[in-house]
N, C-alpha and C positions, 0 to 999 in steps of 0.2 A: 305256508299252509293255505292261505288264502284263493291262489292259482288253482293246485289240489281240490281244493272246495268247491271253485267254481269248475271243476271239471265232475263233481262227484254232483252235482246241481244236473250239469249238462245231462248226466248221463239217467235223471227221476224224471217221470212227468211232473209235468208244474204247470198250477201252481203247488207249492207243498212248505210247511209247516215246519219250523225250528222252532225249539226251545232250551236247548243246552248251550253252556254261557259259551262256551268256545265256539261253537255253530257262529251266534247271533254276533260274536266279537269277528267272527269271518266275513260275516253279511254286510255288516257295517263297513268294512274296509271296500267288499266287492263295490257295494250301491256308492263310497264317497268317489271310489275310483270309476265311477260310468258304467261297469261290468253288469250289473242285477238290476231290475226293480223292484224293488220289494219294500212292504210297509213292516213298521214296529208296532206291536200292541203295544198300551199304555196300560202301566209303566213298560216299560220298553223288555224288560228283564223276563216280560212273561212269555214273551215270544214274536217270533217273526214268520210271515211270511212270501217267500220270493214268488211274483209273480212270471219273470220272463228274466233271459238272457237277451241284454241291448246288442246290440248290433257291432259295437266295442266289445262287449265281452266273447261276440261269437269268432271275431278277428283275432283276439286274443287264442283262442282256442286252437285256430287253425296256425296260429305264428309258434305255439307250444310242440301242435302235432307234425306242424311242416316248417323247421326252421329254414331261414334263408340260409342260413352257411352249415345245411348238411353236405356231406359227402365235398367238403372243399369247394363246393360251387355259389358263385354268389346270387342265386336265384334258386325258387322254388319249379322253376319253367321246365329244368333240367329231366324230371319226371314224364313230363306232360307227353311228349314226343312220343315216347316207348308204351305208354298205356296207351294212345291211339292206334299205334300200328298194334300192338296185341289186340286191341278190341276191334279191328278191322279185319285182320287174319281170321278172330275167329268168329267174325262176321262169313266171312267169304266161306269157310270151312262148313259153317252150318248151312248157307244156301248151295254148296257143292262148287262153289266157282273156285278155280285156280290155284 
């Protein structure tokens, strides 16, 4: 659930405001694990709020969205090649070359 959470974080502007115990039971795990920063009102139960995704958690994101052993390959590189020459063709395509 936690992963999930931190992808449903990524996807709010923040900073922004928890206060449902499951939320705050999620937040806790992100911030012990590096993923969030975010502080807890006191008592802690009243609510939280995450200020940023670390720089850990934004890795994390991209290891979710781009695994290294999709498509049988042991690298994320395998993509890279093929979106450059598409975005080079239709580079060329719009200024009329070749």
């Amino acid at each position: 659930m936690s992963v999930e959470f931190l992808r449903q974080i990524a996807a709010t502007p923040l900073p922004k405001s928890f206060t449902a115990k499951k939320e705050l039971d999620a937040i806790k795990i992100l911030r012990q694990a590096g993923l969030v920063l975010a502080m807890f009102d006191e008592p802690p139960e009243f609510g939280a709020r995450v200020l940023a995704i670390t720089e850990k958690g934004r890795a994390e994101l991209l290891q979710l969205h781009y695994p290294t052993h999709a498509h049988g390959c042991g690298s994320t590189s395998f993509w890279l090649p093929r979106v450059a020459k598409r975005a080079k063709d239709v580079l060329k395509r719009s200024i009329g070359v070749g």
